[in-house]
C-alpha positions in Angstrom: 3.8 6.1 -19.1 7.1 6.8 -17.7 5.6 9.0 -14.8 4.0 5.9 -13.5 6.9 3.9 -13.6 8.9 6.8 -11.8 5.5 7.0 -9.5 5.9 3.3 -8.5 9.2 3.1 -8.6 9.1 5.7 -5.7 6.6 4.0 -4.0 8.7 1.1 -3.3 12.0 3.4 -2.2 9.9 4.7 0.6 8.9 1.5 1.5 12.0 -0.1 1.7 13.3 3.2 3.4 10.9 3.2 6.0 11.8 -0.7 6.7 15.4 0.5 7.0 14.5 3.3 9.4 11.9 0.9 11.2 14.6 -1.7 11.7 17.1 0.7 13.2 14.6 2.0 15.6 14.1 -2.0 16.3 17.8 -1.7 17.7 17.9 1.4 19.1 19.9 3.4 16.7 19.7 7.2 15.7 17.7 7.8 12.8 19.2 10.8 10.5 16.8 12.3 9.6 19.2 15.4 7.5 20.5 12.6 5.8 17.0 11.2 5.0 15.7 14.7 3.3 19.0 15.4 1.6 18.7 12.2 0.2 15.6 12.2 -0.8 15.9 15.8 -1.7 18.7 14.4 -4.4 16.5 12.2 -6.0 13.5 14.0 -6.8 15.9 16.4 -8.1 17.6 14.1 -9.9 13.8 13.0 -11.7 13.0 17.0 -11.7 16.5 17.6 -14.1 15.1 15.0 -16.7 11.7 15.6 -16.4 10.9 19.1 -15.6 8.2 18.1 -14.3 6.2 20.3 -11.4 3.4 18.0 -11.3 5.4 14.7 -11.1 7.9 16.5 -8.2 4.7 17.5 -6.2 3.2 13.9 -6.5 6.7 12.5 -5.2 6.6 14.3 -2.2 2.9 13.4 -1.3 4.0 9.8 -2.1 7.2 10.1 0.6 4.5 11.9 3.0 2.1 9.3 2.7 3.3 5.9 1.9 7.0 6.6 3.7 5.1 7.6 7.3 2.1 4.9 6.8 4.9 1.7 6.1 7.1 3.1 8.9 4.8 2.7 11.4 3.5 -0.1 10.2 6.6 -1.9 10.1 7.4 -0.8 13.7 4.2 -2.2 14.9 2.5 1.0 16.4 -0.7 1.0 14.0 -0.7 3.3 10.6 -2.2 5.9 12.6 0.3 6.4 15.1 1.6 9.8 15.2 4.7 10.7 17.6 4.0 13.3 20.8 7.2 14.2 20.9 8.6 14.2 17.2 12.0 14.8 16.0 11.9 15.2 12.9 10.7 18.5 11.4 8.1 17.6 8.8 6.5 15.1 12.2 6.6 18.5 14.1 5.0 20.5 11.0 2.6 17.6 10.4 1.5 17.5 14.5 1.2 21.2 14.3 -1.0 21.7 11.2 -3.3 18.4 11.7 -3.0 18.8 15.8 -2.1 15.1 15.7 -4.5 13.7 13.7 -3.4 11.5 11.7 -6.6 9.8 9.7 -7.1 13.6 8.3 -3.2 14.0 7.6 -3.3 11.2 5.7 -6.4 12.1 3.9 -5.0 15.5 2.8 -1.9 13.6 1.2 -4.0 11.4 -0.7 -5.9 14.2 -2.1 -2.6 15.8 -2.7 -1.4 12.7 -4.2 -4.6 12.6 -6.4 -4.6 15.7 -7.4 -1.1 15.6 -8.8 -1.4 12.8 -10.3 -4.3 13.8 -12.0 -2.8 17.3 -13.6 0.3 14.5 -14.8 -2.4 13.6 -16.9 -3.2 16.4 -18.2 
């Protein structure tokens, strides 16, 4: 029970991070994205101290890949499947080079992922 309520809890962080980042890309300000991991980074270790939890740690980072990127772009207005040419960040430039800017099957493999985790959670 409480993995859910971590799960969803999550879910809404990245969404109201990926409003924040979509609003300061609105005004033309730098997004950090060190900042962004490290503090992401601090909070999934923060759930991994209590929980020791593999499973529940995987599932959080497949929720950041998928709901964070999906919200962010929707929220900026470029369409869900919008993928940059010319990323800065380094998981964009990972995610361009191992999906070769495809976004429908990035997204795909992080639900599986997602899924998958979720489902060993479970178990």
């Amino acid at each position: 029970m409480i993995n859910n309520i971590i799960i969803i809890l999550f879910i809404l962080i990245n969404i109201a991070l990926a409003q924040w980042d979509a609003d300061l890309i609105k005004v033309g300000k730098r997004i950090r994205h060190g900042i962004n991991a490290y503090t992401y980074l601090l909070l999934i270790s923060t759930v991994f101290f209590f929980t020791k939890n593999y499973w529940l740690i995987s599932a959080l980072i497949f929720v950041r890949l998928l709901f964070f990127n999906i919200f962010l772009n929707h929220f900026r207005g470029v369409g869900i499947l919008y993928m940059s040419k010319n990323p800065k960040s380094i998981t964009d430039k990972v995610a361009n080079f191992i999906f070769f800017k495809n976004a429908l099957i990035m997204y795909l493999v992080y639900l599986i992922a997602l899924i998958f985790s979720m489902y060993k959670l479970c178990k």
